[in-house]
N, C-alpha and C positions, 0 to 999 in steps of 0.2 A: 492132214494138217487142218486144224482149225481154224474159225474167222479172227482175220485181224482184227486187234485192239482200234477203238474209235483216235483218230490224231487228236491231240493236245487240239484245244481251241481256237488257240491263237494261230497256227494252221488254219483249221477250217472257217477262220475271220479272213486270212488270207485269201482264202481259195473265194471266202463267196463275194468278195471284192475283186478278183481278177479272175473270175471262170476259164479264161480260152488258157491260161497259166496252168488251170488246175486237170484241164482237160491234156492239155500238151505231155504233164508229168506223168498222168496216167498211162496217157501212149506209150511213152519213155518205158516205164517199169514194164511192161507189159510186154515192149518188145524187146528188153534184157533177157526174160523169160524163157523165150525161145529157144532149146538147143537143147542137149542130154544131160543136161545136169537133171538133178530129181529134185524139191523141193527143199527139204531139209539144209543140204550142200547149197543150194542160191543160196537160202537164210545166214550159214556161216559163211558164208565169204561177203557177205554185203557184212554182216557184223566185222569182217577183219579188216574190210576197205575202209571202214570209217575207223578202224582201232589205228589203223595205219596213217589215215589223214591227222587222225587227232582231233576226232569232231565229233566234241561231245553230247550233243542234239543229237546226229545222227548215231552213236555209239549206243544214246538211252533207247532211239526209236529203235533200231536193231533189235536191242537186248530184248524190250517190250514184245515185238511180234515175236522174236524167237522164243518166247517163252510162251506165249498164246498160242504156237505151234506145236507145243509140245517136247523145245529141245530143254536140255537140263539145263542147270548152272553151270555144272559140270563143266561141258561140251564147252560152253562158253567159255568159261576160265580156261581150257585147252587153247583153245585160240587166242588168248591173250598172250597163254607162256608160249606160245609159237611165236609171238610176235617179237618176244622179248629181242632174241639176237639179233633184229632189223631194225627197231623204232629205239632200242637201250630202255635201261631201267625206270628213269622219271617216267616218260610216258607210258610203261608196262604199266607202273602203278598205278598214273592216271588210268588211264583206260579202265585197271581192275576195281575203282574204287567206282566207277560211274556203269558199272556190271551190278557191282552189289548193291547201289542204290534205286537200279530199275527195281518197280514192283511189277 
């Protein structure tokens, strides 16, 4: 997998205003990590936790690394029509319209 995409700005305005926050988050991620999952599979299922939440920030930042990693749109779009029969149709679409807006 490849290096993640640099965060939006306004993020890293955040973090260098509240360091021990920024540091704490990294911990967090880091020790999600841990377990038999392979990389790829972490990457879609953080994109399906926020397709599920309905949280559009974190759906773009998903979509963003996932693709800097090398997963398709494809794969992406799978996960969205998975979601379909749990979250219903509105936010299917939402979710798939803030997929095709990641670059």
């Amino acid at each position: 997998m490849s290096q993640l995409p640099k965060p939006p700005q306004t993020y890293r305005d955040f973090i260098a205003r509240f360091p021990k926050l920024g540091e704490a988050w990294d911990a967090l991620a880091e020790a999600g990590q841990e377990g038999p999952l392979d990389a790829k599979t972490q990457r879609l299922l953080k994109l399906a936790v926020a397709i599920g939440a309905q949280k559009e920030g974190p759906v773009h930042a998903s979509a963003r690394k996932a693709l800097a990693a090398g997963i398709t749109r494809e794969e992406m779009e799978q996960v969205v029509a998975l979601a379909a029969g749990t979250i219903g149709m509105p936010s299917t679409v939402a979710a798939w319209s803030w997929i095709r807006e990641t670059e």
